[in-house]
PyMOL Python script that loads the backbone (N, CA, C, O; Angstrom):
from pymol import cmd

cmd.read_pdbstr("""\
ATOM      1  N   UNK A   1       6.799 -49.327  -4.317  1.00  0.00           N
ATOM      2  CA  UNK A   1       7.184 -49.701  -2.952  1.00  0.00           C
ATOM      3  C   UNK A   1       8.383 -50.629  -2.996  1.00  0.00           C
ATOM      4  O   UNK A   1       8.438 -51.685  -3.626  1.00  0.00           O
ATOM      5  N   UNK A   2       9.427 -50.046  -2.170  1.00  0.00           N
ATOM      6  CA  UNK A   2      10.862 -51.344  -2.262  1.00  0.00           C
ATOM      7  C   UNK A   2      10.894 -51.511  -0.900  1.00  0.00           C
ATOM      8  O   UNK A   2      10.504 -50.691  -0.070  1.00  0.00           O
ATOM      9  N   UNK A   3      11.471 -52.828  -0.645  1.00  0.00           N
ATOM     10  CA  UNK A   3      11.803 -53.094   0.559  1.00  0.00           C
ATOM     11  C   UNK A   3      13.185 -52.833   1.385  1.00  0.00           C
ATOM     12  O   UNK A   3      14.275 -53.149   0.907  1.00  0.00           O
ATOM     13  N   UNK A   4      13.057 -52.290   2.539  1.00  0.00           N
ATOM     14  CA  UNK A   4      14.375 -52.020   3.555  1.00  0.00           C
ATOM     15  C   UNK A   4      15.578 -52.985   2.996  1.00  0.00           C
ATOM     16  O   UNK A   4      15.319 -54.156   2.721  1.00  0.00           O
ATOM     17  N   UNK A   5      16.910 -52.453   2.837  1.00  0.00           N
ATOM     18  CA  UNK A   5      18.010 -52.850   2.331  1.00  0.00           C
ATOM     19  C   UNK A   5      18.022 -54.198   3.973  1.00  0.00           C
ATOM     20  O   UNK A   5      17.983 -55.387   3.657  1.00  0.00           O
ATOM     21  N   UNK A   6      18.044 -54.045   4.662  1.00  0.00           N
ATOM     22  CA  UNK A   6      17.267 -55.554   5.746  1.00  0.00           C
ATOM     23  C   UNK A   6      16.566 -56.422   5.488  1.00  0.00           C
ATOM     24  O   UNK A   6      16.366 -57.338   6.285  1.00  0.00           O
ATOM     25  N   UNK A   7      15.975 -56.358   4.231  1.00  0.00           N
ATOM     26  CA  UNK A   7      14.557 -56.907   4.198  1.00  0.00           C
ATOM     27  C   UNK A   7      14.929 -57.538   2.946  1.00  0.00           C
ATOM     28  O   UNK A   7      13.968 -57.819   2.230  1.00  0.00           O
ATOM     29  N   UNK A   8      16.310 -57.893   2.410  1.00  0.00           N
ATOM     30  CA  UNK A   8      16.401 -58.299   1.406  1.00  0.00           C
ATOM     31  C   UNK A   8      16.402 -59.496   0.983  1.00  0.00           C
ATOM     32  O   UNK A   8      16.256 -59.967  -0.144  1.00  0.00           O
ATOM     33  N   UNK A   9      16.648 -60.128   2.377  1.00  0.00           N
ATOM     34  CA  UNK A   9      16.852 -61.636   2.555  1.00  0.00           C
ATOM     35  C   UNK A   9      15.277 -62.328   2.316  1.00  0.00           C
ATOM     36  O   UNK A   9      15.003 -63.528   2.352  1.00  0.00           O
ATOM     37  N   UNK A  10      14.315 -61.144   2.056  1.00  0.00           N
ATOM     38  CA  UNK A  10      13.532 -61.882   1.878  1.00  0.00           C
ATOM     39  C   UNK A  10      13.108 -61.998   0.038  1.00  0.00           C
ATOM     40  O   UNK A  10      12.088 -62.412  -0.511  1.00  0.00           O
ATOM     41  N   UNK A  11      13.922 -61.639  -0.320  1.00  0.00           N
ATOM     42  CA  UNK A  11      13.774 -61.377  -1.393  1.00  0.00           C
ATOM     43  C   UNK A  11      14.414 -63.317  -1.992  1.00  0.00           C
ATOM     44  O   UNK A  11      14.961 -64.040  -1.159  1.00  0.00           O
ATOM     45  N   UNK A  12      14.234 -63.712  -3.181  1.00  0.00           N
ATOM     46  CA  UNK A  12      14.317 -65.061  -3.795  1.00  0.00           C
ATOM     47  C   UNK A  12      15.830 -65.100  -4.306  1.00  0.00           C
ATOM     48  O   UNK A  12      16.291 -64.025  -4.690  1.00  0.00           O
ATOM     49  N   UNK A  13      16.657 -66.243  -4.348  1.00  0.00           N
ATOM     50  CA  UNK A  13      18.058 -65.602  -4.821  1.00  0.00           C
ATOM     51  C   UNK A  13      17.983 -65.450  -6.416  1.00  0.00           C
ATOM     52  O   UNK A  13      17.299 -66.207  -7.104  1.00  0.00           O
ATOM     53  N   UNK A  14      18.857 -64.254  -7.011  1.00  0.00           N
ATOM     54  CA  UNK A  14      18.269 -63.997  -8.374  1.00  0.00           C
ATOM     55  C   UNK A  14      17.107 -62.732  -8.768  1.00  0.00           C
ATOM     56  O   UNK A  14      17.084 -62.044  -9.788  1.00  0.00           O
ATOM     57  N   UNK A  15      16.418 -62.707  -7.896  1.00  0.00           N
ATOM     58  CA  UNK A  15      15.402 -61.858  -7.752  1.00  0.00           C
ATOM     59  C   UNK A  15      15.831 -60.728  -6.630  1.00  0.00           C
ATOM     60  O   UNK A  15      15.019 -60.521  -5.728  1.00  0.00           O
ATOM     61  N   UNK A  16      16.768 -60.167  -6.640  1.00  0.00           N
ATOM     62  CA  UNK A  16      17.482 -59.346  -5.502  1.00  0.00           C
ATOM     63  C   UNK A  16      17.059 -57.802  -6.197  1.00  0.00           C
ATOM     64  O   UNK A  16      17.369 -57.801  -7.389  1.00  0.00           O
ATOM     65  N   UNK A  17      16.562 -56.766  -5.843  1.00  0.00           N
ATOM     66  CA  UNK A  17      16.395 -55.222  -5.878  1.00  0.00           C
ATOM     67  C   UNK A  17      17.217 -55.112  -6.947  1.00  0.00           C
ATOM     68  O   UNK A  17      17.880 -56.073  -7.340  1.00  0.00           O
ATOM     69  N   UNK A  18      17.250 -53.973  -7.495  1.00  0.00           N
ATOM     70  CA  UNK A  18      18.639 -53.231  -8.352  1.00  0.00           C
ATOM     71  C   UNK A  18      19.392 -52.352  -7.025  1.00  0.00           C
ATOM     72  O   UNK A  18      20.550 -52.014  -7.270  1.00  0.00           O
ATOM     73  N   UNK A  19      18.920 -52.004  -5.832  1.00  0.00           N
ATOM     74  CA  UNK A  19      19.835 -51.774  -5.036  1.00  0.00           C
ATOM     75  C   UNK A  19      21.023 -52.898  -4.459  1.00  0.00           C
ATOM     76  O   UNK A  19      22.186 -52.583  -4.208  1.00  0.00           O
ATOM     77  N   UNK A  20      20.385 -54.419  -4.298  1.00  0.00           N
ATOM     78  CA  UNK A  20      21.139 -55.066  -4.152  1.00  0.00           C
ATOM     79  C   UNK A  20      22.447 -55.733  -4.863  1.00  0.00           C
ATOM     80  O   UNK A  20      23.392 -56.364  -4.389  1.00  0.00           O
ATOM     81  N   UNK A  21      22.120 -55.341  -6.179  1.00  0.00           N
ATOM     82  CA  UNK A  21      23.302 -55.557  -7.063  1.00  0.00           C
ATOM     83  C   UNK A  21      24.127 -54.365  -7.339  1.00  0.00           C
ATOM     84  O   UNK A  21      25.100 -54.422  -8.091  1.00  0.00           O
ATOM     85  N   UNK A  22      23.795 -53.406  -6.807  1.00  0.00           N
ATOM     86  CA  UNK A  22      24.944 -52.498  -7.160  1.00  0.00           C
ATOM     87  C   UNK A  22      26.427 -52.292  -6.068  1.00  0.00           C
ATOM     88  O   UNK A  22      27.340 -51.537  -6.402  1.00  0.00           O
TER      89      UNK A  22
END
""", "prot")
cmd.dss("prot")
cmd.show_as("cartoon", "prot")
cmd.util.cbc("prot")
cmd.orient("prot")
């Protein structure tokens, strides 16, 4: 389960998806 590319902010800084770093 991943969370909505929206939903990233909830994510910890550092701890961001592998969608968010690409």
């Amino acid at each position: 389960q991943k969370p909505s590319i929206g939903c990233n902010i909830k994510w910890r800084p550092g701890i961001e998806p592998e969608y968010f770093q690409s």
